[in-house]
N, CA, C and O of each residue as an XYZ file, in Angstrom:
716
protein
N     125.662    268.607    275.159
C     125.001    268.005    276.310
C     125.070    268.995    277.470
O     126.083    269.575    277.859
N     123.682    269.110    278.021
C     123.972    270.130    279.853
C     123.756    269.142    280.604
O     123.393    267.989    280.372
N     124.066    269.811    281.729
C     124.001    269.275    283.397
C     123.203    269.901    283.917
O     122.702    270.947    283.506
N     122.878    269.051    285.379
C     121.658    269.580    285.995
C     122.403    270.219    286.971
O     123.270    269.559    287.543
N     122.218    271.473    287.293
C     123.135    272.376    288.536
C     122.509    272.167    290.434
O     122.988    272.400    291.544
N     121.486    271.726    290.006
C     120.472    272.000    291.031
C     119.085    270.822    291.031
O     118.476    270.678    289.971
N     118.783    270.258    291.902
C     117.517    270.131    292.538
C     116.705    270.473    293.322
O     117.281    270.708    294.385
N     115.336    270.688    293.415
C     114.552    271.279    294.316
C     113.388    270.856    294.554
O     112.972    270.096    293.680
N     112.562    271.087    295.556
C     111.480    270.504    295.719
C     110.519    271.197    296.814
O     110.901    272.326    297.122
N     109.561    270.832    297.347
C     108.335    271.567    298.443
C     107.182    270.848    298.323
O     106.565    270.538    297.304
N     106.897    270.552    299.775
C     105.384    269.830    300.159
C     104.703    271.007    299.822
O     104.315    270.935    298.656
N     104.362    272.189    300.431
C     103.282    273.011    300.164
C     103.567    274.210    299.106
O     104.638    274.670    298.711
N     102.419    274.502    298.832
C     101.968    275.520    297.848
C     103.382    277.218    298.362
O     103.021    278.293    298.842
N     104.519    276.905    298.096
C     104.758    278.250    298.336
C     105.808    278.844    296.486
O     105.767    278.242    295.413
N     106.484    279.969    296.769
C     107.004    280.288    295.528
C     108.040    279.491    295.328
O     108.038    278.641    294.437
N     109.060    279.690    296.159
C     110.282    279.016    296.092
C     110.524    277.720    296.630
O     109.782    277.430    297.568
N     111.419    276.799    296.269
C     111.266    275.571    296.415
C     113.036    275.202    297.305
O     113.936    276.040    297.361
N     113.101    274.126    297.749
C     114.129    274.088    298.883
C     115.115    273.312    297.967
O     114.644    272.846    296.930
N     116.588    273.100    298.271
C     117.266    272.548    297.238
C     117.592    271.283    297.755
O     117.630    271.301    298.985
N     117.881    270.013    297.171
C     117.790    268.790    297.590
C     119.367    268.331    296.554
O     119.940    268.808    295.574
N     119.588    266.994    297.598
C     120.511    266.289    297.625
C     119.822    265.366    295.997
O     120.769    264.948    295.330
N     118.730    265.111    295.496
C     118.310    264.308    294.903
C     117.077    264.586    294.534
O     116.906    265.654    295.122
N     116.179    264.385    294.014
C     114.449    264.182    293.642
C     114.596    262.971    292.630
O     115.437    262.451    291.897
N     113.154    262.820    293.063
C     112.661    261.099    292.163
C     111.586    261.932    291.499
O     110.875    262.835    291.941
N     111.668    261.420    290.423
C     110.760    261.666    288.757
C     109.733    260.876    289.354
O     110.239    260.097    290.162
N     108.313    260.746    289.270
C     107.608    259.941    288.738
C     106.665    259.553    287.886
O     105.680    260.287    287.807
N     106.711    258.311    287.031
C     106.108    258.729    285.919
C     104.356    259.171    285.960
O     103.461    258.685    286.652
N     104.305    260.197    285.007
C     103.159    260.755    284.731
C     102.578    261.474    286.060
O     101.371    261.630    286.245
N     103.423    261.827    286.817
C     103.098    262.310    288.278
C     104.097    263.936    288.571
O     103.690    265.007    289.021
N     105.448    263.550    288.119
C     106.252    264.530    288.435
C     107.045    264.213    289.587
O     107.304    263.039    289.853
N     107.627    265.585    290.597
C     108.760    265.153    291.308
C     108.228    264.383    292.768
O     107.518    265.219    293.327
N     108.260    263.675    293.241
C     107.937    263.023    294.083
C     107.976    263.297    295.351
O     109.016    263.074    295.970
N     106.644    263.935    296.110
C     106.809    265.011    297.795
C     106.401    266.234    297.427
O     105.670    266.893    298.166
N     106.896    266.762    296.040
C     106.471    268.310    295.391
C     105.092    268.536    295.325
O     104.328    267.834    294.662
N     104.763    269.482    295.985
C     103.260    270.370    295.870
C     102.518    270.193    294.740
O     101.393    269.696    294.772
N     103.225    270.673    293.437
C     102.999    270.144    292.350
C     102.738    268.962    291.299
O     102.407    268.981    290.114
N     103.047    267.826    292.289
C     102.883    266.770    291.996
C     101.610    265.803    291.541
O     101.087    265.198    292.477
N     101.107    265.606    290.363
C      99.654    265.094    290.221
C      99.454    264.630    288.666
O     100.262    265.128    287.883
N      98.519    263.775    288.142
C      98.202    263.650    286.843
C      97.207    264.585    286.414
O      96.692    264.273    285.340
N      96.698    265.856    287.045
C      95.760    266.551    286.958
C      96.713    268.149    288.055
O      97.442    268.082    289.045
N      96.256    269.285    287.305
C      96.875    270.804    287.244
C      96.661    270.405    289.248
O      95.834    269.694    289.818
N      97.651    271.123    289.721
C      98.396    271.891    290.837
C      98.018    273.177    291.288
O      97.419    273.567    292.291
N      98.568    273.805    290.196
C      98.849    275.047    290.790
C      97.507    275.458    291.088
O      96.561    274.955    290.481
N      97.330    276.429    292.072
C      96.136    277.022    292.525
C      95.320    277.591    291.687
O      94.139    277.257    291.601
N      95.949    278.665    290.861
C      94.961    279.697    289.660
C      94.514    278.243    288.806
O      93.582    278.319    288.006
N      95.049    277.249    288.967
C      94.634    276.145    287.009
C      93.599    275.646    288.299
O      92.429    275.532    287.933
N      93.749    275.461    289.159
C      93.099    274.120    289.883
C      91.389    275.275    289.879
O      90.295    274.741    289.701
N      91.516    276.628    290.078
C      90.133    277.193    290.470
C      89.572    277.160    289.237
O      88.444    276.680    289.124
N      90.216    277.630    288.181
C      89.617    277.531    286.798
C      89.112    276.051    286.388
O      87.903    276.252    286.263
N      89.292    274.897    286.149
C      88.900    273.444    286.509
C      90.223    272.789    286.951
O      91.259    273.056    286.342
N      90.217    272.080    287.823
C      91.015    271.016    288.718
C      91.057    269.730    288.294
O      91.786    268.906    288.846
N      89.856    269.275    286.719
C      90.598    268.020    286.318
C      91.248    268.017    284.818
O      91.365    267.134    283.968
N      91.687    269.647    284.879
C      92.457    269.395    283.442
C      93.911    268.879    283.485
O      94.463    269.165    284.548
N      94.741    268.138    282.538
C      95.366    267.657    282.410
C      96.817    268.166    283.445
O      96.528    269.263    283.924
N      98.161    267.744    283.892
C      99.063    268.853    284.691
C     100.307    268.391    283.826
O     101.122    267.479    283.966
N     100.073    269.704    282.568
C     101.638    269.388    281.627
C     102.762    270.262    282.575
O     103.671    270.817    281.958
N     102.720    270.386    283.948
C     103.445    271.296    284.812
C     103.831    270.658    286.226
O     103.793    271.204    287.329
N     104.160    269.529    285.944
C     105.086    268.694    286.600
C     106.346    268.524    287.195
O     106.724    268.086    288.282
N     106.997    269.068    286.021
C     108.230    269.663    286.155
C     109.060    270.600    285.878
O     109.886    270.551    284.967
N     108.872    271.622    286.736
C     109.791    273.107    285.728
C     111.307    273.030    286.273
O     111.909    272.834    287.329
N     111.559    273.305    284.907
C     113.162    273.442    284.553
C     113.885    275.052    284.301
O     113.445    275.703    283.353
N     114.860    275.588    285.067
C     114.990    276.553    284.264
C     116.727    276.761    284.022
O     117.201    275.981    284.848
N     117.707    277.325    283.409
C     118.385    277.289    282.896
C     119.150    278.652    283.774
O     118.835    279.842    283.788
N     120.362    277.858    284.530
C     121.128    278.732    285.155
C     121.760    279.894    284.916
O     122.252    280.616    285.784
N     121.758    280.193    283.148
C     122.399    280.906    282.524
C     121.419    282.508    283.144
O     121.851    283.630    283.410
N     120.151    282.004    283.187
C     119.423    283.061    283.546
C     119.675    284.025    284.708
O     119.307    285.194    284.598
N     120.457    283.468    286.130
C     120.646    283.738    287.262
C     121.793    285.120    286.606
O     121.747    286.301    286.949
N     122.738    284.498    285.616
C     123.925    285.834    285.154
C     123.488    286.805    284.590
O     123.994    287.924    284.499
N     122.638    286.465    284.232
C     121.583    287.328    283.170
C     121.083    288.698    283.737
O     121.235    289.834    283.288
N     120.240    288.111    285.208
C     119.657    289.138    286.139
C     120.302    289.810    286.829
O     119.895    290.840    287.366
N     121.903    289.140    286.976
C     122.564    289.952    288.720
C     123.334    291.099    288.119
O     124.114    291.660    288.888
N     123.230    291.703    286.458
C     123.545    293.094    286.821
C     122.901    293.822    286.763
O     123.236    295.000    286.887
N     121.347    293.322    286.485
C     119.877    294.206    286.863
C     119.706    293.935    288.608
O     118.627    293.822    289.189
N     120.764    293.884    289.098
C     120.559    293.699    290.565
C     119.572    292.885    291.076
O     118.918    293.207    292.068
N     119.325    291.270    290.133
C     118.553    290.344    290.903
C     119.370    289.618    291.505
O     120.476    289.652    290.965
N     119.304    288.859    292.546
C     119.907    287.771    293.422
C     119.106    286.794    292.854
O     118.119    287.523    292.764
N     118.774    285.882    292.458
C     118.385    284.466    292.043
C     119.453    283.459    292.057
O     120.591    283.500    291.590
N     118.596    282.212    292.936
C     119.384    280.883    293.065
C     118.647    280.028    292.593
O     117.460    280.305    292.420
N     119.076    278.950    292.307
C     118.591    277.391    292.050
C     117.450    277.580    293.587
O     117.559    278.207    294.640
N     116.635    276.882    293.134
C     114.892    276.796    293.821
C     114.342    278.015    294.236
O     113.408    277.971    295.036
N     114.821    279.270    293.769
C     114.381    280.760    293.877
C     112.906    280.731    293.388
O     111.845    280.942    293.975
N     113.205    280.402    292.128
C     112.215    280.449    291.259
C     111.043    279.939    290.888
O     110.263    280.234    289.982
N     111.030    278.533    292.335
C     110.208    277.287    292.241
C     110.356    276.748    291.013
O     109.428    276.127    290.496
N     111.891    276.970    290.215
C     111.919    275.366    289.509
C     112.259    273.991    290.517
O     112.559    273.951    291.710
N     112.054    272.771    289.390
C     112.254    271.778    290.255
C     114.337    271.204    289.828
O     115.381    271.019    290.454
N     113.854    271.159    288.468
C     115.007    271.119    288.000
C     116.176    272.342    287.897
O     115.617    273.187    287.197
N     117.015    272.665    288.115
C     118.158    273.841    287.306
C     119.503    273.041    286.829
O     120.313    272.302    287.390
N     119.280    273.718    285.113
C     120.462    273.081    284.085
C     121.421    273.945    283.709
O     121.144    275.133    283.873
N     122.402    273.700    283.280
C     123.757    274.653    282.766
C     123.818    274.374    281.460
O     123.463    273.197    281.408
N     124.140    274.871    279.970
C     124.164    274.287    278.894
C     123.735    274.289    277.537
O     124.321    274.358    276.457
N     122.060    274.154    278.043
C     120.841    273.899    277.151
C     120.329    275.336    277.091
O     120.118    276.231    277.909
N     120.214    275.162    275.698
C     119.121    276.640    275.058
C     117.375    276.036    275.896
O     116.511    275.644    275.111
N     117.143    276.033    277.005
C     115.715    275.576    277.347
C     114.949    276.004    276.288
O     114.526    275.257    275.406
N     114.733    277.366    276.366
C     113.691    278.175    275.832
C     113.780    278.153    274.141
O     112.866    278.464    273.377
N     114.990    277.748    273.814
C     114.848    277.100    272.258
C     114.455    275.650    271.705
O     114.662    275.004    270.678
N     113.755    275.466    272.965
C     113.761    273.846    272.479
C     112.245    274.189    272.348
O     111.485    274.818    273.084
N     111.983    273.244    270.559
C     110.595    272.456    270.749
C     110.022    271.874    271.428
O     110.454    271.109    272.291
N     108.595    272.201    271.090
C     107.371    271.281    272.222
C     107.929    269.803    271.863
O     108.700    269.364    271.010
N     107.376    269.395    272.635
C     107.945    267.609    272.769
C     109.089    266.934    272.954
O     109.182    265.707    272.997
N     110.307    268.013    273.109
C     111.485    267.571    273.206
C     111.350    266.859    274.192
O     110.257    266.915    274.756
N     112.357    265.988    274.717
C     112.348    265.095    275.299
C     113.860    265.337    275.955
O     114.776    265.633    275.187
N     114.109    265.209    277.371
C     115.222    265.574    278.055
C     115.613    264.289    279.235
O     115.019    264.043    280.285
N     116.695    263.668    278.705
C     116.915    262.609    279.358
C     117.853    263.474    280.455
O     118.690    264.335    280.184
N     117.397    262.907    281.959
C     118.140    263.485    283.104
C     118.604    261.870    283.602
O     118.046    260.775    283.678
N     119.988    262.446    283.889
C     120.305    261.143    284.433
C     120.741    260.067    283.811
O     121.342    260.181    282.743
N     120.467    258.650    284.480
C     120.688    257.660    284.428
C     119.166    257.283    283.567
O     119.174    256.733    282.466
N     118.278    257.569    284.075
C     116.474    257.143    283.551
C     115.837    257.713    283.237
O     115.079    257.570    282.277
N     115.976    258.832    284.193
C     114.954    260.076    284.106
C     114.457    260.396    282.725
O     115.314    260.748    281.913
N     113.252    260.331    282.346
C     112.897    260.839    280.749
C     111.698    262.301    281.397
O     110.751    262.046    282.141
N     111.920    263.272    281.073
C     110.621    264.751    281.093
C     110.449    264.990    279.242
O     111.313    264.849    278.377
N     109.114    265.358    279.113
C     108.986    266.085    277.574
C     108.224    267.111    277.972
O     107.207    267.092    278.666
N     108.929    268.218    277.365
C     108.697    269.569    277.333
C     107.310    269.894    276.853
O     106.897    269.588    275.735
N     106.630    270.521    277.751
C     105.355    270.741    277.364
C     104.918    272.301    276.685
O     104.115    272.597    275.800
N     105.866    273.151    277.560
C     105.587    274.670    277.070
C     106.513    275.812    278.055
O     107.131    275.486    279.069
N     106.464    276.702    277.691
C     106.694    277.858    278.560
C     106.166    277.921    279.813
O     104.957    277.777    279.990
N     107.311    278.218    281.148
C     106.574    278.856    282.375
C     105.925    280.417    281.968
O     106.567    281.205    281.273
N     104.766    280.680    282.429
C     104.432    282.192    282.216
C     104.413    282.823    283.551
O     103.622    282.650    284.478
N     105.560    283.673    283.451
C     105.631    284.782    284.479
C     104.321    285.314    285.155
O     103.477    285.995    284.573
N     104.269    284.935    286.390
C     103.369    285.542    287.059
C     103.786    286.671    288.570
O     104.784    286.939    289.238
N     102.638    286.974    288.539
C     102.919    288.156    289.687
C     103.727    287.783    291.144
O     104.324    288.517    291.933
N     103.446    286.132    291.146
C     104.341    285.901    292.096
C     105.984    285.694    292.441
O     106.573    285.201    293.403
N     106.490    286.401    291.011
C     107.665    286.442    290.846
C     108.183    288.018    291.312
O     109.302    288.265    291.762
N     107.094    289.007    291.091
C     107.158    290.600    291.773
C     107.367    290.232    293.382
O     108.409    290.519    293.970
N     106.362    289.631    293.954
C     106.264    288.888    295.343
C     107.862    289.079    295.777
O     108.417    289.967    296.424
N     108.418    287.739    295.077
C     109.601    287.350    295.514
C     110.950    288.372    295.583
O     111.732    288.400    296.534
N     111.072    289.399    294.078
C     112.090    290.316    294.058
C     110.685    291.612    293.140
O     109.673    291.568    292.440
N     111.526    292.506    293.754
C     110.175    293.531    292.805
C     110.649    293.914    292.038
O     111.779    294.362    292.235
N     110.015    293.971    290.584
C     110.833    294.041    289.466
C     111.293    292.599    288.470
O     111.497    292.625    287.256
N     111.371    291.521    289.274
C     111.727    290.435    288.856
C     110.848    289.549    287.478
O     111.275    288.620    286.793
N     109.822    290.083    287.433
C     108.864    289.412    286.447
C     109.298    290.128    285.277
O     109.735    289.557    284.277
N     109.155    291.640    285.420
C     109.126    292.414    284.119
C     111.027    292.174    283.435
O     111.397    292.407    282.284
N     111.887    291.664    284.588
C     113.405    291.283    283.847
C     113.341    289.496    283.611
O     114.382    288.856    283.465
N     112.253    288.974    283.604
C     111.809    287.435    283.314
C     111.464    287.883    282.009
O     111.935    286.987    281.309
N     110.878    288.800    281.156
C     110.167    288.630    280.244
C     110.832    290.130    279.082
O     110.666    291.254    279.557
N     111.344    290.060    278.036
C     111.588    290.817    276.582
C     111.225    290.706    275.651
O     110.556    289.675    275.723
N     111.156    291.141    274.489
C     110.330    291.349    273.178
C     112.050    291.122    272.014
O     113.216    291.503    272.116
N     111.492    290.548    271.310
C     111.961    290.086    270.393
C     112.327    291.361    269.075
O     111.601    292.352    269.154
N     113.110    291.369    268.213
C     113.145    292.299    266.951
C     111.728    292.765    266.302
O     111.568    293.880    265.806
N     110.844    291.885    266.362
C     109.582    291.516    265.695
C     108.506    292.510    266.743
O     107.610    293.186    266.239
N     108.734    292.476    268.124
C     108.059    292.818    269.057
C     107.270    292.060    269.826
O     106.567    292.509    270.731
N     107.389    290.318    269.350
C     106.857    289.356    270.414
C     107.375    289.203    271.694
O     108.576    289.265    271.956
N     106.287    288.960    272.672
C     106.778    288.546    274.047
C     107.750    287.393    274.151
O     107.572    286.443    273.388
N     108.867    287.359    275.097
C     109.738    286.577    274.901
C     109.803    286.408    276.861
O     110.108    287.195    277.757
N     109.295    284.816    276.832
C     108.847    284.610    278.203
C     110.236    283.911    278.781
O     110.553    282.836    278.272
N     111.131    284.503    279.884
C     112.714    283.612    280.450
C     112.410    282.690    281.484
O     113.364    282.029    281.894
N     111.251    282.486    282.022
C     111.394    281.777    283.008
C     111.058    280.095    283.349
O     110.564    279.463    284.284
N     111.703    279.760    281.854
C     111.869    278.199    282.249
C     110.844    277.320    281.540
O     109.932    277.946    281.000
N     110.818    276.069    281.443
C     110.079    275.643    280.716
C     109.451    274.469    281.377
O     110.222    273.687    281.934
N     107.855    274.154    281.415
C     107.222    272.587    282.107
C     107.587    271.472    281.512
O     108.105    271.570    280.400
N     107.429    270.353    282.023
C     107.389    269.296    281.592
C     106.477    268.222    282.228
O     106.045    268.389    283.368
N     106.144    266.994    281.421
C     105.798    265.845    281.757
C     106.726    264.701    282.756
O     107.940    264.874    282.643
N     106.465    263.982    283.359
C     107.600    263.062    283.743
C     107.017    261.642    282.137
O     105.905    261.293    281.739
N     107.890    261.403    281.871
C     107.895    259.939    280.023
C     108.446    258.812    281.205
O     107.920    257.700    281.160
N     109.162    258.986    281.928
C     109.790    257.673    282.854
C     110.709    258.039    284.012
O     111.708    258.747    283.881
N     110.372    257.601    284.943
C     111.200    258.036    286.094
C     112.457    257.284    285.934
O     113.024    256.611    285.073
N     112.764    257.958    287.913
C     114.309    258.185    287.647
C     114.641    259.177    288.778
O     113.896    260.119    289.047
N     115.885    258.902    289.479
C     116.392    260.192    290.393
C     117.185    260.982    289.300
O     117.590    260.895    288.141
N     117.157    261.770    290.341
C     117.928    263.117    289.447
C     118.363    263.834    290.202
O     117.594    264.214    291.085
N     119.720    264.325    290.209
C     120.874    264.791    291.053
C     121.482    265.910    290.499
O     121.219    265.991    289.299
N     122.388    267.050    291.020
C     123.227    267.776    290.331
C     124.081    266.852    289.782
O     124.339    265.684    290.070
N     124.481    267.629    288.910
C     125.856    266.559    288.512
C     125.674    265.948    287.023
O     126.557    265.935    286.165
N     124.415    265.466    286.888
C     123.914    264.202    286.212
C     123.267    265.242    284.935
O     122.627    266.294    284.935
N     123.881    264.207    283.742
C     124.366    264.829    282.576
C     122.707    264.592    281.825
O     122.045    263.574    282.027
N     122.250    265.731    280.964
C     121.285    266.100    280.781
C     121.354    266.089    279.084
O     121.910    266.887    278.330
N     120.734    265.125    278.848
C     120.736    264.636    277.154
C     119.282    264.999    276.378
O     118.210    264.488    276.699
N     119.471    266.056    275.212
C     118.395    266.230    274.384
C     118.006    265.473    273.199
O     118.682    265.380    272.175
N     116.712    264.864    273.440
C     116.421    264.722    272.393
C     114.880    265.038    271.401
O     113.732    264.640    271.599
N     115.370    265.783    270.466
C     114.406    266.721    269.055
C     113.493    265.628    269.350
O     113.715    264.503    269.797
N     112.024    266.420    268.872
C     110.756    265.539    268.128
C     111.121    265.236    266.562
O     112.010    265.834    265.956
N     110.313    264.238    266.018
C     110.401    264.265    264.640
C     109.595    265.771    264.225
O     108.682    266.405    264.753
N     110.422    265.968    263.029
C     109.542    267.443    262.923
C     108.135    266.921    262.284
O     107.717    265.778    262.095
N     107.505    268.346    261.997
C     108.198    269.785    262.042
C     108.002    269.993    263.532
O     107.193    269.486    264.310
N     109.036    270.941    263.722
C     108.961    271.471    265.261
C     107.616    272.343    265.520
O     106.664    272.528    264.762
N     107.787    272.694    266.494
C     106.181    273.926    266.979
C     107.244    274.433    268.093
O     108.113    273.791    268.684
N     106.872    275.842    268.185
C     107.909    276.649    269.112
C     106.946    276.113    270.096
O     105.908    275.459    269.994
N     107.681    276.640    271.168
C     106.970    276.497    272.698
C     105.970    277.414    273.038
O     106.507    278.522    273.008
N     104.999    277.504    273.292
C     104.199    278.449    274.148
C     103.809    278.624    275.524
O     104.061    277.722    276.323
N     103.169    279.775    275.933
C     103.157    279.566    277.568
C     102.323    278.019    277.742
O     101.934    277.323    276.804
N     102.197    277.756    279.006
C     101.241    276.214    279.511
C     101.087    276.538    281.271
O     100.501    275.735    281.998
């Protein structure tokens, strides 16, 4: 089982997100006040390409382990650095199947929709920071670190602290891809 290390959130469109005492899930909406928040895509690049496709990017999660990862490539990264909403301690994120399902909390239900894909606005923030978000595998596949979207399945607050329960799809699994 992980924990959630961190909450975060932001009314407007910026990279990084502010860290909070709490956020409310809502269902089929996402975090509640967040920029990102909608039953239909957010982010700016999805919204110009069409604005009523579906928003499996509700809620990004990313996995604190990553922050140790970067600081002896001399990144500084914190919880809402990254404009996740969620940050967990624990969980293989990036090994989890599509559809997993991640109980936060007391209620909170998110299902994993796919990979965050590193974008240029992560150079923005630290320079250099995208290309140490992203490695190649034995094989030579792209191997994307920066966290994974989700759906809100049922709301719910969600706090540091508050113990973060996985649960598998029926198989077969499907790895994650970007979204």
């Amino acid at each position: 089982m992980g924990v959630v290390t961190a909450v975060s959130l932001r009314k407007g469109h910026h990279f990084s997100k502010t860290n909070a005492m709490s956020i409310r899930l809502l269902k089929d909406l996402g975090v509640d006040g967040d920029a990102h928040m909608g039953e239909t895509v957010k982010h700016r690049s999805r919204v110009a390409k069409d604005p009523n496709q579906p928003n499996l990017r509700q809620v990004h999660l990313l996995h604190e382990e990553l922050f140790e990862e970067l600081r002896p490539k001399n990144f500084i990264v914190r919880p809402g650095d990254m404009g996740e909403n969620v940050t967990t301690r624990g969980i293989d994120l990036l090994a989890l199947p599509t559809g997993t399902r991640l109980h936060l909390g007391d209620s909170a239900v998110v299902e994993v929709t796919g990979l965050r894909n590193p974008c240029i606005q992560i150079d923005r923030f630290q320079k250099g920071l995208m290309a140490a978000t992203l490695d190649k595998d034995a094989d030579g596949n792209l191997i994307r670190k920066a966290g994974v979207m989700s759906v809100v399945l049922a709301e719910g607050d969600v706090r540091p602290g508050d113990a973060v329960r996985v649960e598998l799809p029926d198989g077969p699994h499907r790895p994650l891809q970007p979204v």
